[in-house]
C-alpha positions in Angstrom: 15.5 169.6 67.0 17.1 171.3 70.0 20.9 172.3 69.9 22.6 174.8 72.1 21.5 177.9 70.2 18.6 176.9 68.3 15.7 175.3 68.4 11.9 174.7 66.4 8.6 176.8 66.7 5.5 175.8 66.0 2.1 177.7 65.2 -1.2 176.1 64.3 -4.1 178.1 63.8 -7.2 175.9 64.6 -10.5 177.3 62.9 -13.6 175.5 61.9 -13.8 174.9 58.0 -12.0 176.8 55.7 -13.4 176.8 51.8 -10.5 174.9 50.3 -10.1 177.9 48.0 -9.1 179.9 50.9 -6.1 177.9 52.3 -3.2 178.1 49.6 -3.2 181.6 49.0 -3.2 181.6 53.1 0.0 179.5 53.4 1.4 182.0 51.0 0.6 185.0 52.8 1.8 182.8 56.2 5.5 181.9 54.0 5.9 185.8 52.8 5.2 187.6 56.2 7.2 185.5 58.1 9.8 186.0 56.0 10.3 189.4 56.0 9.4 189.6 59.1 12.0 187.5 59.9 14.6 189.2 57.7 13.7 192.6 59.4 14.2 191.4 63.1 17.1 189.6 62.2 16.2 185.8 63.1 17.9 183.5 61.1 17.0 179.8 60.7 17.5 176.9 58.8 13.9 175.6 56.8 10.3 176.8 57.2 7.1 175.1 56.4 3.4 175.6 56.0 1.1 172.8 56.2 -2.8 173.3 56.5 -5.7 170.8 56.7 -9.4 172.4 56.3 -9.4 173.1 59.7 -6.1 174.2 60.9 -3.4 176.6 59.4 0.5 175.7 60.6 3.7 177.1 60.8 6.7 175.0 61.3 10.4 177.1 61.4 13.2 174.4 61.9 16.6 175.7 63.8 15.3 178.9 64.4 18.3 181.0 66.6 17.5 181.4 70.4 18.3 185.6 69.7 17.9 187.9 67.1 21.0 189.4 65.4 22.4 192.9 67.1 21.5 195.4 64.6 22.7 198.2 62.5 20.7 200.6 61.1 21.3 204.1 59.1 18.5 206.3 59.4 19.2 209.0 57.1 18.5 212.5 58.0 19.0 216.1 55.9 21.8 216.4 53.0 25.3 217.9 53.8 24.3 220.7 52.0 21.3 221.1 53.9 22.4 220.6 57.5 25.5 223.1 57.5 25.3 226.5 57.1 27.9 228.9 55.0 29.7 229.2 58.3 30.4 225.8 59.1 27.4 225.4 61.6 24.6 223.1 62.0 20.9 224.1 60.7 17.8 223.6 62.7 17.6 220.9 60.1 20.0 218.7 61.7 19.6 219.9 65.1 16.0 218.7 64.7 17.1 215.9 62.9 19.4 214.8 65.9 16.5 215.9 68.9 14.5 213.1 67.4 16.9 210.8 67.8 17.8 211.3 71.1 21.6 212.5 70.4 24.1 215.8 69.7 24.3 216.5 66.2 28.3 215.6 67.0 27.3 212.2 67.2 25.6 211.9 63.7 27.2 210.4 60.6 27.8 211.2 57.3 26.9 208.5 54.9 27.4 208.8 51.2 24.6 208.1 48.9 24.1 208.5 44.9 22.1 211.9 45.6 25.4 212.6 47.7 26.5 213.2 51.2 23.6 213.0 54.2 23.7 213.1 57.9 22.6 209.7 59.5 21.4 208.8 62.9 22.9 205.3 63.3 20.9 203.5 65.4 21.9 199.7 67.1 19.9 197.4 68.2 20.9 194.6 70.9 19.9 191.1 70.0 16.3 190.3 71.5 15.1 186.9 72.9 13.3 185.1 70.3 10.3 184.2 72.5 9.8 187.8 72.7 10.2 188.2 69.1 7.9 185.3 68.0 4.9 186.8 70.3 4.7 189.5 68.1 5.4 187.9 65.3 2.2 185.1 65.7 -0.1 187.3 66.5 0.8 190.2 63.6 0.9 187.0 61.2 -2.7 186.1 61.9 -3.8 189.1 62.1 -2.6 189.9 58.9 -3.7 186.6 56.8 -6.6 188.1 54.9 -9.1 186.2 53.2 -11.8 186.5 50.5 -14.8 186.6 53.0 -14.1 187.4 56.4 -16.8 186.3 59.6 -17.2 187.9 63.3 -18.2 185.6 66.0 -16.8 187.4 69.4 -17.0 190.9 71.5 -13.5 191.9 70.1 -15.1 192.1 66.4 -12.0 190.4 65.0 -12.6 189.2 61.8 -11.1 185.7 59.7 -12.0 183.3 57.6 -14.1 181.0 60.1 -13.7 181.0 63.8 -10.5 180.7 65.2 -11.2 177.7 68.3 -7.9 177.1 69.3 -3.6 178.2 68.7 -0.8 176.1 69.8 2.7 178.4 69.8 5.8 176.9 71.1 9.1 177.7 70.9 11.0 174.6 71.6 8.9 173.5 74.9 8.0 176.6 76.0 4.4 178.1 75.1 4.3 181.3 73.5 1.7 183.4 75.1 -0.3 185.8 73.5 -4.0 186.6 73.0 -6.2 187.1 69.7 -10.6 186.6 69.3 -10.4 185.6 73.2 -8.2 182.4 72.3 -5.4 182.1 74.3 -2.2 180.4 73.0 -1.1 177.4 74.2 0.4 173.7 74.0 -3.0 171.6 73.1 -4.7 171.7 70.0 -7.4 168.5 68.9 -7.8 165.8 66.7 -10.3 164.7 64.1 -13.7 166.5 65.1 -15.5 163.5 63.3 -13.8 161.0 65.5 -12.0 162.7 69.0 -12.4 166.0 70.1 -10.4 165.5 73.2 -7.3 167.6 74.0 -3.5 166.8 72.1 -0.8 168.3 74.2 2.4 168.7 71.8 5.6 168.3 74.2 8.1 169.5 71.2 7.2 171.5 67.7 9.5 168.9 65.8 7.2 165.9 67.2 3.7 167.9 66.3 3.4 166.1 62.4 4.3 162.1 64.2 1.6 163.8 67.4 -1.4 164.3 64.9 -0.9 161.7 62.6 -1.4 159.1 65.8 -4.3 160.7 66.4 -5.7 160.3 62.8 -5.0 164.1 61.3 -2.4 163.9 58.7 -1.4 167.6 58.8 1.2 167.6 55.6 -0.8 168.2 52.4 1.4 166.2 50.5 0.9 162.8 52.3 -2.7 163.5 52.3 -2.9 164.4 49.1 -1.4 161.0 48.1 -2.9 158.7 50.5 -6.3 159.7 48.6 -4.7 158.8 45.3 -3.3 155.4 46.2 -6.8 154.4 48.5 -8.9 155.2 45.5 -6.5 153.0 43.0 -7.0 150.5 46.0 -10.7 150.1 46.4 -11.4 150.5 42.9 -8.6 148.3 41.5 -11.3 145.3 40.7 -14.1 147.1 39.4 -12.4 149.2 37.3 -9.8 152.9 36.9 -10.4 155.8 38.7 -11.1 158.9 36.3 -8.1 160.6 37.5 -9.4 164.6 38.1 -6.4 166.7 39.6 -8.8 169.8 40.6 -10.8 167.5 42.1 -8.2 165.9 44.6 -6.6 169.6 44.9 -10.0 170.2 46.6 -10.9 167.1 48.5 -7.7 167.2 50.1 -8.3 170.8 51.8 -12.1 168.8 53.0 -10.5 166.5 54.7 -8.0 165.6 57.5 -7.6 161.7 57.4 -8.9 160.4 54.1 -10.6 157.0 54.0 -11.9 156.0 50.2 -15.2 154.2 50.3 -16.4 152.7 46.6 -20.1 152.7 46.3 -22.3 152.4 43.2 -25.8 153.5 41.6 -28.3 152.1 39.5 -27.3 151.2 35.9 -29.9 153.0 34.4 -28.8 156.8 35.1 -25.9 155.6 32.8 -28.0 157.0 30.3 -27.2 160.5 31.4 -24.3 162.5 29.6 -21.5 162.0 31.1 -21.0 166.2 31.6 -24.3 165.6 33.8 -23.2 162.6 35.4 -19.6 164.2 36.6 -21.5 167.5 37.8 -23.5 165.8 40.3 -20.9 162.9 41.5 -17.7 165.8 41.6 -19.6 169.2 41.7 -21.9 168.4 44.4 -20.8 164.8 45.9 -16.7 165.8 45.6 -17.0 161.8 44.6 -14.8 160.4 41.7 -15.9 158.3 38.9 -14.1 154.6 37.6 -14.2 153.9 34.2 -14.3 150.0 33.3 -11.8 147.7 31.7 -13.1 149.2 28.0 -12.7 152.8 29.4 -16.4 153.6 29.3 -17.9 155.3 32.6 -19.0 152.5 34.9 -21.9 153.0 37.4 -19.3 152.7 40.3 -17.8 155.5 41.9 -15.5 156.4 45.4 -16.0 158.9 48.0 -14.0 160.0 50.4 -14.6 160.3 54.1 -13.3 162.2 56.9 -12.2 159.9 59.0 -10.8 156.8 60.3 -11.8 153.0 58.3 -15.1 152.6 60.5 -18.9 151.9 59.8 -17.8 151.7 55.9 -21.0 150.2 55.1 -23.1 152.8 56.9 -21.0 156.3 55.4 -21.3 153.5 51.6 -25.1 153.4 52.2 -25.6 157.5 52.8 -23.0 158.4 49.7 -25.2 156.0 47.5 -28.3 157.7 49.1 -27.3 161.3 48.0 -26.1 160.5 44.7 -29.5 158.4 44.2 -31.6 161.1 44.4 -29.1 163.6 42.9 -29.2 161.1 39.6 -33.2 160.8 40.0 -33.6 164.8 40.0 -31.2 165.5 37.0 -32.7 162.8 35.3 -36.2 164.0 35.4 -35.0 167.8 34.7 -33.1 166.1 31.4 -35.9 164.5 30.0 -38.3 167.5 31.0 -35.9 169.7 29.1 -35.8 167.8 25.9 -39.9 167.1 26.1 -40.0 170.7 25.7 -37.3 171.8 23.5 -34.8 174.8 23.0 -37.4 176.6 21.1 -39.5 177.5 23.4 -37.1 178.6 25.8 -36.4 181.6 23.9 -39.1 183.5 24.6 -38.6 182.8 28.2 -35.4 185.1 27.6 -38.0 188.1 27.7 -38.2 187.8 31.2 -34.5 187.5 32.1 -33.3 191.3 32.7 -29.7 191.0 32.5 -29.0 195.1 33.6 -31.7 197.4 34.0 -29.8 199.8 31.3 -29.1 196.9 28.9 -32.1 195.3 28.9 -33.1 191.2 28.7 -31.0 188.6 27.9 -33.5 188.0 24.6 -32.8 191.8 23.5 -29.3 190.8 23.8 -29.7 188.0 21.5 -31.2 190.5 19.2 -28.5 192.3 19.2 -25.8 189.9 19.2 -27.7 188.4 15.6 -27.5 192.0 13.8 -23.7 192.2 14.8 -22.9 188.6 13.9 -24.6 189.3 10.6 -22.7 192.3 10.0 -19.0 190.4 11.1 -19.9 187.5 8.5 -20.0 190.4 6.0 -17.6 192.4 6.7 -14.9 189.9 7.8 -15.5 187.6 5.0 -16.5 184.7 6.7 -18.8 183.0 4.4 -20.7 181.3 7.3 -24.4 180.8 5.8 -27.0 183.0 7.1 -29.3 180.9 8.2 -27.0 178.6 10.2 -25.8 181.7 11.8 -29.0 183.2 12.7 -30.5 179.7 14.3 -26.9 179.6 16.3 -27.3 182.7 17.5 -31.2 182.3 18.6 -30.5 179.0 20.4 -27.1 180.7 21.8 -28.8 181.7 25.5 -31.4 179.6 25.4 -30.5 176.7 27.5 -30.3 179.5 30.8 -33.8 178.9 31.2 -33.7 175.4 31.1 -34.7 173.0 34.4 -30.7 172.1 34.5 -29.0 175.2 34.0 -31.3 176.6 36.8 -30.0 173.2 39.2 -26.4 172.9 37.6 -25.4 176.4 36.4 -22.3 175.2 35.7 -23.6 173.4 32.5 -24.9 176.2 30.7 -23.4 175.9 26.8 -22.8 172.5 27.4 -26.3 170.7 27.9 -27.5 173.1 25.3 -25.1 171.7 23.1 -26.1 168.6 24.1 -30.2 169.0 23.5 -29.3 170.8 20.5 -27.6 167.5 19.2 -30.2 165.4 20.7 -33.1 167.5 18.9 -31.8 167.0 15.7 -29.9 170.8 15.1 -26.2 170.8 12.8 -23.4 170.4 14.6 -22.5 173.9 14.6 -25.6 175.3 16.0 -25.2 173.0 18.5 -21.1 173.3 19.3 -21.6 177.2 18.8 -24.1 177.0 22.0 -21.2 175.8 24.1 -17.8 177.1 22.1 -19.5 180.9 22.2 -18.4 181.1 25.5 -15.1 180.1 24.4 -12.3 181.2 25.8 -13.7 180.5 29.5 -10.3 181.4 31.1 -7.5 183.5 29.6 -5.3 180.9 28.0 -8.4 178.5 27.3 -9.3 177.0 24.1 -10.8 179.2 21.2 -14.1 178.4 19.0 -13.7 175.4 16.8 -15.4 176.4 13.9 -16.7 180.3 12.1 -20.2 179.9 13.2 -18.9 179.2 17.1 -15.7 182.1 16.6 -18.7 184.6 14.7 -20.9 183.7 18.1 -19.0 183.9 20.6 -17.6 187.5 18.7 -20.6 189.2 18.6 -21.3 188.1 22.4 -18.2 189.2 23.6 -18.2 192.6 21.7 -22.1 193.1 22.5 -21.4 193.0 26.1 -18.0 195.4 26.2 -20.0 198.0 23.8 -23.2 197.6 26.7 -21.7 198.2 30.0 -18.9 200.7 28.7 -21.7 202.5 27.1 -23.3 202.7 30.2 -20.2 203.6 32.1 -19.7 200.5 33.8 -16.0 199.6 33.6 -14.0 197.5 35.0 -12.1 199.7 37.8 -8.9 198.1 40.5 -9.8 194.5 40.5 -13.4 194.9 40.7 -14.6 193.7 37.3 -18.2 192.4 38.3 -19.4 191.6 34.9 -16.4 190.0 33.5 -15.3 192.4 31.2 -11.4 191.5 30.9 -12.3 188.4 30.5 -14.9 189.3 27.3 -11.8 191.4 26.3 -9.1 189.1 26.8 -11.4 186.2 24.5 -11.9 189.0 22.4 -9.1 190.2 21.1 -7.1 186.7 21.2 -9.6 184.9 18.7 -9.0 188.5 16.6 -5.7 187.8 17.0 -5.0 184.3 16.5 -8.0 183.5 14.2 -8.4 186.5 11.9 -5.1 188.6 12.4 -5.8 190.7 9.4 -9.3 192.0 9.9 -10.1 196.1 10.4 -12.6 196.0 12.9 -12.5 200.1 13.5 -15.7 200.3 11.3 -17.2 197.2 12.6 -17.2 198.2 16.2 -17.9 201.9 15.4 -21.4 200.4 13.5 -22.2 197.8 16.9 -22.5 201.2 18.9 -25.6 201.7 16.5 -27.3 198.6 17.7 -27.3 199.7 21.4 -31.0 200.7 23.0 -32.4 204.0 22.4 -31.8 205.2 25.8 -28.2 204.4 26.2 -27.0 206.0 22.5 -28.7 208.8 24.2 -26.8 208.9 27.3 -24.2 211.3 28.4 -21.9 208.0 29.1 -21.7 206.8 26.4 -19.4 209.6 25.2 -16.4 208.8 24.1 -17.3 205.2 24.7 -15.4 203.7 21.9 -12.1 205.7 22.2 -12.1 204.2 26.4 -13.1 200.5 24.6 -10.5 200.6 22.2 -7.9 201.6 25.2 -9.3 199.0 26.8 -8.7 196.4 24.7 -5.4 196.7 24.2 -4.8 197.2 27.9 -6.0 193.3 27.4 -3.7 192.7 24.2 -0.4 193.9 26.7 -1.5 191.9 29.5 -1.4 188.9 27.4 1.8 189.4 25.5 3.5 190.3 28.9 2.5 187.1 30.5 3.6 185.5 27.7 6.9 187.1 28.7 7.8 190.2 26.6 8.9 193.2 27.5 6.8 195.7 28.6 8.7 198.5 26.6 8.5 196.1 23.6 5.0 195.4 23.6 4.4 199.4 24.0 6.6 200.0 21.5 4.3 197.7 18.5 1.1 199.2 20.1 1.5 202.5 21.4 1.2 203.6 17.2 -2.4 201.7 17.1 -3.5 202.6 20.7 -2.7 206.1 20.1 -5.1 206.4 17.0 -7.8 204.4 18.4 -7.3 201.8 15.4 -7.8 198.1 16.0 -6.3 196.9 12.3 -4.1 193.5 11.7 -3.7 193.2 15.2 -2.0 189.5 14.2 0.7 191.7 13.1 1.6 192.6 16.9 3.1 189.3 17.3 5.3 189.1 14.6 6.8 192.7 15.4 7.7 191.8 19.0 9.2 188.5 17.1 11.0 190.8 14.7 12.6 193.3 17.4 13.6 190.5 20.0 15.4 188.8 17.3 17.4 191.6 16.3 17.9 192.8 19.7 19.3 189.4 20.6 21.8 189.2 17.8 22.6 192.5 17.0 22.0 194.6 19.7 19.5 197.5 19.1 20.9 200.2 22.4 22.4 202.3 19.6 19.5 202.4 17.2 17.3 203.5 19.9 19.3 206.2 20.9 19.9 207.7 17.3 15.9 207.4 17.1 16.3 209.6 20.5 18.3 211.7 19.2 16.4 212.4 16.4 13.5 212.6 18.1 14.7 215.0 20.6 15.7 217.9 17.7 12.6 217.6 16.4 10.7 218.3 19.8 13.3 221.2 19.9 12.1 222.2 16.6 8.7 222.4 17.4 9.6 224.2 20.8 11.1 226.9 18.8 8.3 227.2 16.4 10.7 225.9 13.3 8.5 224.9 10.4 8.6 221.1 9.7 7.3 220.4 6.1 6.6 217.0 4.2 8.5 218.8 1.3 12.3 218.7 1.4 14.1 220.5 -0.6 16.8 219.8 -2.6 17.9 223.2 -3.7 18.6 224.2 -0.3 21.0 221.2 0.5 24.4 223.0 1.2 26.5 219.5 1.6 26.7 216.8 -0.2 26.0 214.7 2.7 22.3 216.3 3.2 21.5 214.8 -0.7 23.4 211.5 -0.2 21.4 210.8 2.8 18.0 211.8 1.3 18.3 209.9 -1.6 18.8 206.8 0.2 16.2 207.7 2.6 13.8 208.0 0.3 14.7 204.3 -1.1 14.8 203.4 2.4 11.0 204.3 2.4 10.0 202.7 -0.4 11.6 199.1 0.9 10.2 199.3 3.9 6.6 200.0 3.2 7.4 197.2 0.6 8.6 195.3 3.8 5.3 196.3 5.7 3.2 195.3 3.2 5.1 191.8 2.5 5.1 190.9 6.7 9.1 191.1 6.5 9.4 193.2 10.1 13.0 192.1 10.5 13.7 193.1 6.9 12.4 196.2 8.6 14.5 196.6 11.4 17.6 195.4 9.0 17.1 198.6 6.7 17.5 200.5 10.3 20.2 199.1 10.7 21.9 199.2 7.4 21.3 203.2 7.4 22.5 203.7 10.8 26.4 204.7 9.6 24.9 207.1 7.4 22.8 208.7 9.7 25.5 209.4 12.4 27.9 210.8 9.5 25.2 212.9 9.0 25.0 214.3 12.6 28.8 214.8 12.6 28.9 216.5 9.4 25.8 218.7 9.6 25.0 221.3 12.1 21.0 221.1 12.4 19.9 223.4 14.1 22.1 226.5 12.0 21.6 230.6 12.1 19.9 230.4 8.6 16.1 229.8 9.3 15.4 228.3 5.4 18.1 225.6 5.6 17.2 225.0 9.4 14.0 224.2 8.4 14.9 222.2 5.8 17.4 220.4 7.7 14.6 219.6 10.1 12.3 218.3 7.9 14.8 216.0 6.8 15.1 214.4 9.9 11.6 214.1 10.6 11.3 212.4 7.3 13.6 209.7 8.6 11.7 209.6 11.4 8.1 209.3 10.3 9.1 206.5 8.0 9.2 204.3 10.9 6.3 205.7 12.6 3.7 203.8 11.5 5.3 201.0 12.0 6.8 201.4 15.7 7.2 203.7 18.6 10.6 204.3 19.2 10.1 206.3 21.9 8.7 203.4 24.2 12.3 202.1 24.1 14.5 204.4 25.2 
């Protein structure tokens, strides 16, 4: 697109293979710094556009202007106040202020502000050419992309996700030049490494996407994302449905650059394999995708997908087939090793598995975890038979030892569920070797059934009692042993499976199950006041994603944090219920600032040494406002523990509302804070009354 005063740029970053994982958070990064960077130099234009390929990052900005806007900016310098002195004349402040700048103080401004009036430099900036503009701009941009893992291959030590090999910048037809990891911009990039290597000139940036596609790289993620659907429908339409697996395209499509599905097949026999081992070595290791038949059972055909142009099918069919062979011949023999032997005997082999050199072996952890499972059962009431729990919990870890699990880590829980089933064990002993590792992402699903939930408990709570003991916390975003996960699974299954359990003493009794040596350790201290904090750090993480306020979620936990108790903690839920229903259709600005206000005397009180008492007294009520409002206070108190108890929390908030008249008469009829020290007190007291009938139930104080 070329007009008079606008035209398109073009950047493509050319690197060798970048983990797929890499690339979207990339184009992100690419999207957000260009515009801002955009936005502060004053280039407008009309779209922009990422695309990316596994080995090549690009820009695309459509009717970008040929000049940057002229610019205006107010660079604000001492206050009024500040920069004159009581005779009218400037302060070094401002003289300084204007030295810097280049100019007289004369020629500064003053610009009014919500702090008040300020002297301001006001500097201007002509328009710039954008060629100039977009050098900088390219090479800042990928110099600022950062990445999980970086690499260093040149003398200049600069460091990105793989090799940069080649950059094409243009700016309508003209190359922008600039110079980054000895690669020098310019107008040629290349095509598909697996097919041509030779040099692509690009004449124009809006002919670049028609450029590579003729030369077999479709650059825009979106075709190529649904090319590999609609080839794999193709070649599998008369043997049978793909297995659709969305993750699995997501990645393949960041693998490749022209996708060509092949459809191969294996022997019938390794049909025999669970399907959870089947899919990890066709999609886990193969990135291949398997086709049900016409009765929806797996079939032994499957469909890869190659890099590259529809050539020597039968050659790339014959090495996909070759790979997966012996991929389904090893798993095969590891399976049928692993069930010749048993679970049984693997956990003794736990012995040798140190999982911290503080904490111990994985087997003393399974120790551990059947003492605190035992005592959960009890003390939550979960009438899970002992035995069944004790033979979960022993077979829990004991499939990390197996042949698999060692080749295919991602199946541990799962093909110990599955030899558990095939050995003959319940089938909660053998779900509870998977489900106790349940939730494996934030919002994943919980434990099915008690034995799994009182598993995967005990697991969970064993390992945040360990390493905090130890010290080891989660700190920034470094949480190396998955801590906020253990505590986000945690305190959901509380939550949502037993929302009316104590666990105070519970957790207070696991610390007694820890080793010798780290009961005895110095950091261990105060261990379970930081858990505790911890946890429901987790508990408001989760109710804000689910979209409440902040203040609101405080508000319902700030009274548990605050005394380290973890009690009913299915309650939160229905109190952030409660309070955004009544402040959608009532309003609740004025209750929280009588709760303020009430607040704020009493913290006056205290300041000035006034003695608060639990006893009010009636005798030293002077108006007959001060006993109207107690006795309906102390009503008030009696419903809403009644309320409490009952669950009713917008009953609750109801009752605040209700007595709200009464307590502003009060404030305009009463003076609080009086001469006479005996009725001051009393007076006080009164209010805290009103005041600590709602504390247990929420912190008002959150929401002001």
């Amino acid at each position: 697109m070329i007009k008079e005063n606008k035209k398109d740029a073009l950047l493509e970053i050319g690197t060798e293979e970048i983990p797929f994982s890499y690339i979207e958070p990339a184009l992100r990064q690419i999207e957000k710094f260009v515009l801002e960077a955009f936005n502060t130099i004053g280039l407008k234009y009309e779209t922009l556009k990422t695309y990316a390929t596994s080995r090549r990052l690009v820009l695309i900005v459509l009717g970008l202007m040929v000049e940057s806007d002229d610019k205006v900016e107010y660079i604000l310098g001492p206050s009024l106040k500040a920069g004159m002195d009581e005779h009218g004349k400037y302060t070094q402040a401002v003289r300084g202020f204007a030295s810097k700048n280049g100019v007289i103080p004369e020629h500064l401004v003053l610009k009014s502000t919500n702090k008040g009036d300020y002297f301001c430099f006001l500097k201007k900036t002509k328009n710039e050419k954008t060629e100039k503009l977009l050098c900088k701009v390219f090479s800042e941009l990928i110099k600022g992309i950062s990445f999980p893992k970086t690499m260093l291959w040149e003398e200049s030590r600069f460091k990105f996700a793989r090799p940069i090999r080649n950059i094409v910048a243009l700016y309508g037809n003209k190359v922008i030049k600039f110079r980054i990891a000895d690669v020098i911009s310019s107008n040629w990039t290349v095509g598909l490494h697996t097919y041509s290597n030779s040099k692509i000139k690009i004449d124009l940036p809006e002919n670049y996407l028609l450029i590579m596609k003729n030369k077999s790289v479709i650059v825009e993620q979106k075709e190529r994302r649904e090319i590999i659907k609609k080839s794999m429908e193709f070649v599998a339409k008369n043997v049978g449905n793909i297995v659709v697996d969305e993750s699995l395209i997501d990645e393949v499509n960041y693998l490749v650059e022209y996708p060509t599905a092949i459809l191969c097949s294996f022997d019938k026999r390794y049909l025999n394999l669970p399907l959870e081992l089947l899919s990890v070595c066709m999609k886990k290791k193969q990135k291949c995708f398997l086709v049900s038949d016409e009765n929806s059972s797996l079939s032994n055909y499957f469909v890869g997908i190659r890099n590259g142009v529809s050539k020597y099918q039968e050659i790339v069919k014959e090495g996909y087939e070759k790979v997966l062979t012996a991929r389904l011949a090893d798993a095969e023999f590891f399976y049928n090793n692993d069930l010749k032997k048993g679970l049984k005997c693997n956990i003794e082999k736990l012995k040798g598995v140190v999982l911290h050199n503080e904490i111990g072996t994985v087997y003393e952890k399974v120790e551990r975890i059947k003492h605190i499972a035992s005592l959960l059962n009890k003390e939550l009431n979960m009438q899970v038979n002992e035995d069944t729990l004790e033979k979960a919990v022993m077979f829990s870890k004991a499939d990390l030892v197996s042949e698999i699990v060692f080749e295919y880590p991602e199946l541990q829980g799962i093909i110990g569920r599955i030899y558990a089933s095939k050995l003959g064990e319940s089938a909660d002993v053998a779900l509870s070797i998977e489900q106790h590792y349940w939730p494996l992402v934030a919002s994943g699903r919980l434990p099915s059934n008690n034995v799994s939930l009182l598993v995967s408990l005990s697991d969970k709570i064993d390992t945040l009692v360990t390493y905090f003991s130890i010290g080891l916390e989660p700190s920034g975003s470094a949480d190396p042993y998955g801590l906020r996960r253990a505590g986000i699974g945690f305190v959901r299954m509380i939550m949502e499976k037993l929302p009316n359990c104590d666990l105070e003493y519970v957790i207070r009794k696991i610390f007694e199950f820890l080793p010798k040596n780290v009961i005895n350790d110095l950091k261990s201290e105060n261990a379970y006041k930081r858990l505790v904090n911890f946890l429901y750090q987790r508990i408001e993480n989760i109710f804000e994603i689910e979209g409440y306020k902040s203040c609101e979620v405080k508000a319902v936990t700030n009274i548990l944090k605050l005394n380290c108790r973890l009690k009913n903690l299915g309650t939160l839920r229905l109190k952030l219920n409660a309070l955004q229903n009544i402040e959608l259709r009532y309003g609740f600005s004025s209750i929280i600032m009588l709760f303020k206000r009430i607040a704020n005397i009493v913290d006056q009180a205290k300041k000035q040494n006034v003695n608060i008492s639990k006893i009010i007294r009636e005798d030293l009520f002077v108006l007959d406002v001060e006993k109207t409002v107690f006795d309906v206070v102390k009503r008030l108190k009696m419903e809403v523990e009644c309320h409490i108890l009952k669950e009713e929390y917008s009953d609750v908030f109801y009752k605040v509302l209700k007595i709200k008249p009464l307590i502003d008469n009060f404030f305009e009829k009463v003076m609080i804070m009086t001469e006479d020290e005996t009725i001051k007190s009393n007076r006080v007291s009164l209010i805290n009354y009103i005041k600590d009938i709602f504390t247990e139930f929420i912190d008002f104080a959150s929401l002001y």
